[in-house]
N, C-alpha and C positions, 0 to 999 in steps of 0.2 A: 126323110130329108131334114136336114139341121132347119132352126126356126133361126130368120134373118133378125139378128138384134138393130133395135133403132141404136142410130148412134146424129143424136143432134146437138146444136147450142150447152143443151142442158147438159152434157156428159164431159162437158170440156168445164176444168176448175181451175182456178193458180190458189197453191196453197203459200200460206205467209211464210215467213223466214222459219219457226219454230214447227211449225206442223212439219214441213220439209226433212225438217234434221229430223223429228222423233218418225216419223214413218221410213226413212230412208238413215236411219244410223252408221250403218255400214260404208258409206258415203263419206261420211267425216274422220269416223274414229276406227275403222276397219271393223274385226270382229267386237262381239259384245264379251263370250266369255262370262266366266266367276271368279275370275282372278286366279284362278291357276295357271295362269301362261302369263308371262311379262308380255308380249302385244293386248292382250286381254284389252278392251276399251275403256276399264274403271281407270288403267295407269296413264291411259292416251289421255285423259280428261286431268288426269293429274299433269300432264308432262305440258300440256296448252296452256294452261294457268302460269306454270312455273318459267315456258320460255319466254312470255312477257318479262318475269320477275330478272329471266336472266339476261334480256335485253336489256335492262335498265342497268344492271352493272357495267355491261358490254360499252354502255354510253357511259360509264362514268359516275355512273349515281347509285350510293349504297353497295355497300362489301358485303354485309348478311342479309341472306336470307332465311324466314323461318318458315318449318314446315310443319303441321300437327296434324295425326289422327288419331280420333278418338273414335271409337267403334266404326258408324259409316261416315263419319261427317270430314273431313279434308279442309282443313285450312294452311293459306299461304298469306306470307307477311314479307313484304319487299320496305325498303329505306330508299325507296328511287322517287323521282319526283312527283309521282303519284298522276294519275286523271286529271286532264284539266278539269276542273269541277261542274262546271258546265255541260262537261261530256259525258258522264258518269252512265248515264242512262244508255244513251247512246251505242257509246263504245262494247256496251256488252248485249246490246239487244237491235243493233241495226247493222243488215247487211251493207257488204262494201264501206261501213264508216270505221275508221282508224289511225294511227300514227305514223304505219307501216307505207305508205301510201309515198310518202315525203321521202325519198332514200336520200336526202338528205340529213335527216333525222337518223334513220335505220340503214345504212348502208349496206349493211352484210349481215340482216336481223335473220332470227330465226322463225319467227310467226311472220311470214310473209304476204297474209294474204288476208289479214284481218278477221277469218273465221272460227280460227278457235274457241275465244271467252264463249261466242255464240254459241257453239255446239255444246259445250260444259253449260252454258245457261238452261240450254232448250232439254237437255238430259237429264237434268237435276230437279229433284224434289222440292228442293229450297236451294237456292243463290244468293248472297250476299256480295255486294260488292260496298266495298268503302273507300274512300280518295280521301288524303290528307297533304293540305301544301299553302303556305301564307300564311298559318295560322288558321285555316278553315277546313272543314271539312263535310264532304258530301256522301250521303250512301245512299244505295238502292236495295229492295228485295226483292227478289222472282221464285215463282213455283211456273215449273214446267214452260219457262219462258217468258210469262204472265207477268208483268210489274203487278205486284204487292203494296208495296208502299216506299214513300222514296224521302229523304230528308236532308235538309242542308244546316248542319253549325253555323254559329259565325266567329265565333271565338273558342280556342281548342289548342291543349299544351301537348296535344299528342305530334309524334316527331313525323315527319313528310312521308310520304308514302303509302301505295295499295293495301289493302288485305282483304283477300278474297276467302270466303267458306262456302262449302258446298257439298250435299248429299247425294250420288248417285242416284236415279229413279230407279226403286225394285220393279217397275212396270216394267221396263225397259233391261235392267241388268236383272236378270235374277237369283237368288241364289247366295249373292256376290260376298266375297271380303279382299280384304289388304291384306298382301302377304307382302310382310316388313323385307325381307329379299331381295323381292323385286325393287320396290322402293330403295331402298340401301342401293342396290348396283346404280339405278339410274342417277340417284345424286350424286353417288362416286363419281360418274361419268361427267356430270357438272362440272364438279371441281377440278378433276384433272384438265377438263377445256379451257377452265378459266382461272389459273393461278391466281390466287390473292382473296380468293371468292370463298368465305363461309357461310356452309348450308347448314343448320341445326333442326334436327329430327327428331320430334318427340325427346328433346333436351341432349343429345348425343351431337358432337359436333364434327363436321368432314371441311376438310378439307386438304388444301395439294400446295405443294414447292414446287415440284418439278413436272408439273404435268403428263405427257402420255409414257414417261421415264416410268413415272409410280403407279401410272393404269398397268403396265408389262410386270412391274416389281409385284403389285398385291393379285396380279394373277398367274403368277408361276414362282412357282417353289425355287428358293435359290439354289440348292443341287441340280435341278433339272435345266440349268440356263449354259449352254455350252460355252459360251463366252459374254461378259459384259454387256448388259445393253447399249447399243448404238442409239445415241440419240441428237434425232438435230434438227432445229429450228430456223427457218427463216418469216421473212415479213408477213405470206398469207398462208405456211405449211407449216408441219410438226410433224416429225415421224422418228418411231423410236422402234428397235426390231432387236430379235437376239434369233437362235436357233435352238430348238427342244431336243434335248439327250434321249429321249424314248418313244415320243411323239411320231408319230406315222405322216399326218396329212400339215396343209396347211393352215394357220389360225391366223384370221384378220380384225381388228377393231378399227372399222373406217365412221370418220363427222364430218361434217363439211358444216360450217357454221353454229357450231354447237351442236349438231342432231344427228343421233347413232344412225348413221343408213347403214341398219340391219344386211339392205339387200346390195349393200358396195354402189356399185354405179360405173360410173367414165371416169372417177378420181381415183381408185383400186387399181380396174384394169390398168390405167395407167400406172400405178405404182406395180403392180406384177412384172409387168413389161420393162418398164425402168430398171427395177432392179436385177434383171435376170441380164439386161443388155450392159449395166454398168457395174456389175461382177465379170461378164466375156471380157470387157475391154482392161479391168484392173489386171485380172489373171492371165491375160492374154489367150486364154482359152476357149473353143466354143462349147461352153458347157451345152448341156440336155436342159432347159429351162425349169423341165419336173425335179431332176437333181439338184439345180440352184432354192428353187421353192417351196424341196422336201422338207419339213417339220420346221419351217419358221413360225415365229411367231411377232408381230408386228402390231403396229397403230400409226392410223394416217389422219391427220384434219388440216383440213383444208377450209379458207376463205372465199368463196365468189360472189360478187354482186349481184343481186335478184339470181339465186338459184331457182332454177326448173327442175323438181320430182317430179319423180313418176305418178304420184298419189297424194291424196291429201293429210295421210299421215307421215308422209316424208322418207320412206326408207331407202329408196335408192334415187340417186344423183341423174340427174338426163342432161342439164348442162354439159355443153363441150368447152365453152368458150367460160375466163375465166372472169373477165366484164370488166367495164371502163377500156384503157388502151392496152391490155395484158393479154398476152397468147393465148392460146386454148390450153385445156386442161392437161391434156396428154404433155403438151411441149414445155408447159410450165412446170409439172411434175419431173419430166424426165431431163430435164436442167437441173434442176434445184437436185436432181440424186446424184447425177452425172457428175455435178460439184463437187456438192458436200459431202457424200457416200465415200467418193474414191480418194479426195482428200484426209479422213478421217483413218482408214486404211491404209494410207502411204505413216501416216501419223502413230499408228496404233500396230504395229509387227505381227505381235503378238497375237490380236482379234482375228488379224487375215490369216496367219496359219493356222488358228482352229478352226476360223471358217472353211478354208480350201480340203483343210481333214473332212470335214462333216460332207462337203460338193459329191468329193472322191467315195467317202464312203456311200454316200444314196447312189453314185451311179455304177459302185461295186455290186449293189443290192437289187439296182433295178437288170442290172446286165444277168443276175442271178434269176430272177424270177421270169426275164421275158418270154422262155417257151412255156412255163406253166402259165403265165397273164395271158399268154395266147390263146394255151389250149381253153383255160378257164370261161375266155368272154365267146369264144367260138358256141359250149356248150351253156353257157346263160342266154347266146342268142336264140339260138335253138328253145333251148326252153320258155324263153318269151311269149314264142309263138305257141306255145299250147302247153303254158305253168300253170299248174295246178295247184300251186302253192300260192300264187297272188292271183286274188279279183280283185283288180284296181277302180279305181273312180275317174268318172270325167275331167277334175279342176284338180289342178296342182299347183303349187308353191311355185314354181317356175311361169303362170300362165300371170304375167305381169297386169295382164287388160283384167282378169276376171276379180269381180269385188269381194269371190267366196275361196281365193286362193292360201289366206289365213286358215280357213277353218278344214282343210285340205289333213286327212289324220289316215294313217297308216295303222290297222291292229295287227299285232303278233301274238297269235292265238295257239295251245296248242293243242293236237289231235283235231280230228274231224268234225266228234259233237259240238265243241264248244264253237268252232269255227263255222259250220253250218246256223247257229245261230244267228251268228254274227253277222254273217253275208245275208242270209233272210232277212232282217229287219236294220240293216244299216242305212244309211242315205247316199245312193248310187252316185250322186255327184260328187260328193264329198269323202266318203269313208272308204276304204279300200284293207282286203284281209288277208294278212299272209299268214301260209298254216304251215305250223313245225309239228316235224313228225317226230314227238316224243321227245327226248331232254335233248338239247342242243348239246356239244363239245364244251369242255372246259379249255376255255384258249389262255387262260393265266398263263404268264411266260413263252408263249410261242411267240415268232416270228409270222410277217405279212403273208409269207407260204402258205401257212392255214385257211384265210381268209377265202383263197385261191382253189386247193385244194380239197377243202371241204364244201360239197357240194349247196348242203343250206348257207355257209357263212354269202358262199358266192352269189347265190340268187336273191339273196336279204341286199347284200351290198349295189348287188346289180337295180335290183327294185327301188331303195332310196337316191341309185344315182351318184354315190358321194366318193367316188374314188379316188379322186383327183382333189376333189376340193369341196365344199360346203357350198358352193357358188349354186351347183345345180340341184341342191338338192330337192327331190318330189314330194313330198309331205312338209307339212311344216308340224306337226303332233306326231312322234311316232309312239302309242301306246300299249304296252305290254300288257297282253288280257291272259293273264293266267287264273285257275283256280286258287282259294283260301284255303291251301291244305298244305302239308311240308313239301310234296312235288312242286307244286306250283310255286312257294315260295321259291324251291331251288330253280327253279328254269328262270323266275326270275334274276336271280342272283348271276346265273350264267351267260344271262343275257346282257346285264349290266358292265358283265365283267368283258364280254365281247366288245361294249360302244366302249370300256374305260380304255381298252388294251390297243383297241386302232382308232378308235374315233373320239375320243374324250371331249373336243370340241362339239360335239352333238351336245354331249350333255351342258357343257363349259357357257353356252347359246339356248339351253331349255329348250329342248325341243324333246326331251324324252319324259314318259308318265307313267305310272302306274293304275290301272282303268280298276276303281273301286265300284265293287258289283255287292249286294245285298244280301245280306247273312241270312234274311229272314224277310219271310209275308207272312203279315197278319192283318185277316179279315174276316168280316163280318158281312151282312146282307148286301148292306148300305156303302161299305166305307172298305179302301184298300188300302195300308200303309206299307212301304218298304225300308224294311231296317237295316243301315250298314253297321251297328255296334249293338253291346249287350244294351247299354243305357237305352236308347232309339226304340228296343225290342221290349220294354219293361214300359216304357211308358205308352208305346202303340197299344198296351195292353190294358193300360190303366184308362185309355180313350176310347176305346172299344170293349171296353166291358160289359156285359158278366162274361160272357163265353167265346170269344174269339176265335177262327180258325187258326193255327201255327201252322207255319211249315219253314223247315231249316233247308235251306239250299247247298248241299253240298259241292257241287259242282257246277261252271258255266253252261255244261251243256244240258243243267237239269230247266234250265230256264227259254219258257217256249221265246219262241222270235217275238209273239206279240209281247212279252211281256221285255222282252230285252231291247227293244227300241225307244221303251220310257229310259232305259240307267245309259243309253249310248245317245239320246236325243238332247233335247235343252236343257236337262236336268242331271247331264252326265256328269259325274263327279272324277276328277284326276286328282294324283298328286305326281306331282313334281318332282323328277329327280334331278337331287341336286348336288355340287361340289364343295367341298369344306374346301376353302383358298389356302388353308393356314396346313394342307396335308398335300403330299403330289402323288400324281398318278401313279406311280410304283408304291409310294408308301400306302398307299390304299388298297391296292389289290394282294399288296404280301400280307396286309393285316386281316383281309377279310377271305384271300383265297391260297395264300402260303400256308406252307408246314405250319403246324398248329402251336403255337406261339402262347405262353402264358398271359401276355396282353388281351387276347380273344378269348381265353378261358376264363380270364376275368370277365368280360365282357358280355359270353352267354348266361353265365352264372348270375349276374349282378342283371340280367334282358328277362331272364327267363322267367320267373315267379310272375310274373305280369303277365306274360303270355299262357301260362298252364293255369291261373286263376281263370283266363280268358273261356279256356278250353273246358274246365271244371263246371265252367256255367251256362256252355253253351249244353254240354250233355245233359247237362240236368234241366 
């Protein structure tokens, strides 16, 4: 029989503001991550600091912003009127105290809730804050939340305004770095919000004219844009859209007050809904609404007063209503398309009949495909119920309530060893494994038919959910665990060439990885290291010397469970795949999986000696 635990006075504690955040991180900043995923929590701690910096333009005060990192350290520097000086302490280490409070002040701000700087304070190593404004100026410094020491100027020719520096805690992040990528898109995304607004990064400077115009322009290749961007503005919206020539699914980039809601919200649906109702009534047609919202590609931001997220790091919209005396969100949105969409079209000839070409053709394509989609989902249903290809996990990226819905990862392993691994030592709630029997299909150049047709394409497709759209997708990692040999690279490759060829928005959104596993163990009595490069393997040798054990891991499924829940646990290491903007999805997979083209022969030629020195030293 269980032993009854006491439970009195003494078990009940209240922890202060900063114990809070660092025990409960995932609370504020979602996942923690190493910076291989853009949500990662080193960027969320960036993006808190910076949407103060982009509040204060929003008010009017200061056009640049600067941003700097140097190895782990982040600093931001705003020209906005700075901390009341008096505040300085405060504002960045007392709950519920803030600016934000006064929607007078912040009407349609984006740190809405005053806890940001706090979560960045209480996670960082060292915090610096400094306020400058009158001629004076005030700073503070915090380790782990902790005031340090705190000081006030009186006399100071430096110009008005914040500047904040700060070190992510390795307690807390481990591992971590900046990967300048991530950082680049998000300021992009700044500027395009905020016309007029220069952000400088590490001396590079962004900025926007025509805002969600140029978000659309620098992510898609001007061949692949079937007609002119539409683009158009009113008092609390912006939406600017085109349609993709090769593209399969739909691509959305939704803000609502300056902030990417990653996961859409009430201001999408309603722009989906809108646009599909105010193309029926232009055309006079009742289109198929997946016909109208085949391979667009669009951006939507939107204005509300005190918006309601779903979360504390803001990615999907829960507001309905668009605040003050303005309609709800659906009616506001589907006005403003209703207008200016079919206006625009009466005005533009030319846009409307390549559009109604493109309508016509998806619902030539989909009237083609609907008894294979039939037969297809009939036999993915079926197999759902007893697939042997996926063991799934309990939380997924669609489970909006759960706080571990980030770290929700999908492996694509293939054959049975290495996959057995994987499912042995993963995290049941979190990791889920689907196993390929041997090299996937080269789908280069097919048509949706395959996707369908081919039985793994279909049960992968079925498993991520993503048919229709990104909206539902079940994982938010989906990570390609191949072996480090030329098979494995290839099934890589073929994999990639699958997400580029119908789903590219996967990758376009970072959500695909490469799961980097360990070339080599060496040990000794006492001490185990795991090495993913030749360097890592020479120096594990030089710390454990005189006589080390070696061992070269040829294959994932040479590596027992217990040992493969270290490289798949907190210490898992990804990379990122990702899109060069300046190439389009056709010119990428003809260069890397068309007829063999003097460009690519330069290209292994000029790859390769890197990679056989590689090999030369691994045999030896």
């Amino acid at each position: 029989m269980a032993q009854e635990t006491a439970y009195t006075e003494d078990n009940i504690r209240s922890l202060d503001w900063k114990e809070h955040i660092r025990m409960r991180p995932g609370m504020y900043i979602g996942k923690l991550g190493d910076g291989s995923s853009a949500d990662d929590g080193i960027y969320i701690l960036l993006k808190e600091v910076l949407d103060n910096s982009i509040d204060e333009y929003v008010m009017g005060a200061g056009k640049t912003i600067e941003v700097a990192i140097q190895g782990n350290r982040v600093t931001v520097r705003d020209y906005g009127r700075g901390i009341p000086l008096g505040k300085v302490v405060d504002v960045v280490s007392k709950m519920n105290t803030g600016g934000k409070y006064d929607s007078r002040a912040f009407k349609k701000s984006v740190g809405l809730n005053g806890v940001g700087t706090k979560a960045v304070n209480a996670l960082s190593s060292f915090f610096r804050v400094e306020s400058t404004r009158d001629g004076k100026s005030a700073s503070a410094e915090f380790s782990e939340g902790n005031l340090q020491n705190e000081d006030i100027v009186d006399e100071t020719s430096r110009r008005k305004g914040t500047k904040v520096s700060f070190v992510p805690d390795e307690i807390i992040f481990k591992n971590y770095k900046y990967r300048n990528e991530y950082i680049i898109k998000m300021l992009k995304n700044y500027v395009y919000l905020n016309p007029g607004l220069t952000i400088v990064f590490n001396g590079e400077k962004y900025f926007s004219e025509n805002g969600l115009k140029d978000l659309l322009n620098d992510n898609i290749n001007q061949s692949d844009k079937i007609y002119p961007i539409i683009h158009l503005r009113g008092d609390d919206i912006e939406i600017a859209m085109t349609h993709h020539k090769t593209q399969y699914s739909e691509e959305y980039h939704s803000f609502v007050n300056g902030q990417n809601t990653t996961q859409g919200g009430t201001h999408l649906a309603a722009f989906r809904e809108a646009l599909v109702k105010t193309i029926r009534e232009f055309y006079n047609k009742n289109f198929d609404a997946s016909d109208v919202r085949k391979s667009v590609v669009s951006a939507i931001s939107i204005k509300v007063m005190e918006p309601v997220f779903e979360s504390q790091t803001k990615t999907k919209l829960g507001s309905t209503d668009m605040g003050g005396d303005l309609p709800t969100v659906r009616t506001y949105v589907n006005d403003f398309l209703k207008t200016q969409l079919d206006n625009y079209l009466h005005k533009n000839p030319e846009t409307a009949e390549k559009l109604l070409r493109k309508i016509l053709q998806a619902e030539r394509e989909r009237k083609e495909l609907s008894g294979i989609r039939k037969l297809a989902k009939e036999r993915a249903k079926k197999a759902s119920l007893h697939n042997k290809k996926l063991r799934d996990c309990r939380v997924h990226l669609d489970d909006l309530k759960n706080d571990r819905r980030l770290e929700s990862t999908l492996f694509i392993t293939e054959g049975d060893s290495a996959s057995g691994s994987i499912t042995k030592s993963r995290d049941v709630n979190t990791q889920a494994v689907f196993s390929l029997r041997g090299k996937p299909l080269n789908s280069y150049g097919m048509n949706k038919k395959i996707v369908y047709e081919n039985e793994e394409f279909n049960l992968l497709q079925a498993a991520l959910n993503i048919e229709e759209s990104l909206e539902d997708l079940r994982y938010n990692n989906i990570v390609i665990a191949t072996d480090a040999d030329v098979d494995g690279m290839h099934i890589r490759l073929l994999l990639i060439t699958f997400f580029l060829q119908f789903f590219p928005e996967l990758i376009k959104e970072g959500h695909l990885y490469i799961l980097q596993t360990p070339l080599f163990r060496v040990r000794n009595k006492k001490e185990t290291i795991y090495c993913y490069s030749d360097e890592e393997r020479v120096n594990a040798i030089e710390k454990l010397k005189p006589k080390p054990e070696i061992t070269r891991f040829k294959g994932l499924g040479e590596i027992s469970p217990n040992e493969f829940k270290h490289f798949i646990g907190d210490s898992i290491r990804l990379d990122p795949v990702m899109m060069d903007n300046n190439m389009s999805v056709e010119g990428l997979l003809e260069f890397y999986m068309g007829k063999n083209t003097p460009d690519r022969q330069e290209f292994i030629i000029n790859n390769l000696k890197v990679e056989l020195d590689l090999v030369e030293d691994l045999k030896a």
